[in-house]
C-alpha positions, 0 to 999 in steps of 0.5 A: 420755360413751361410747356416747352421745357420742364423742370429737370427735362433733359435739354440738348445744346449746340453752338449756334451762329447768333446772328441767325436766331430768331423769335421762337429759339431757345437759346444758352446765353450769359446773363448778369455773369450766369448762363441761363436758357431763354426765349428769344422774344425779338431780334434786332440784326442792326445792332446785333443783339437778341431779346431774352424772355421767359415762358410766361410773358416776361420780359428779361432784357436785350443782350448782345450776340457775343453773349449767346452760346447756344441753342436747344435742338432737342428736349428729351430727345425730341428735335426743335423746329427750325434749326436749319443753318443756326447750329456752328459746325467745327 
């Protein structure tokens, strides 16, 4: 996830509403049975599924919504951007 996360950073996760994610957020979502941080690289609200990538333009594949946890409001203490309404509150 170079240059938005770096190896061993210290990320802070939320419960999120998957259905308000967009291209841009980092995102904690379940993949092949482990959980991995991922780009959102496009988002189709029809069929209620998200497309994960990594940093370097790489492409990982679409998973649902049911499959995405979290998302990263701060890395190293650092706020980011555009959270309002994504986090799950109670």
């Amino acid at each position: 996830m170079v240059p938005l996360i770096r190896s061993r950073q210290q990320v802070s996760v939320a419960p999120v509403d998957p259905a308000k994610v967009e291209v841009g957020d980092i995102v904690l979502a379940r993949v092949a049975g482990t959980v991995y941080l991922h780009l959102v690289s496009s988002v189709d609200p029809r069929s209620g599924r998200v497309q994960i990538s990594n940093n370097r333009g790489r492409v990982n594949g679409w998973t649902t919504y049911a499959r995405v946890f979290g998302i990263c409001v701060a890395v190293e203490g650092n706020p980011r951007p555009r959270l309002d309404g994504k986090v799950r509150v109670g």
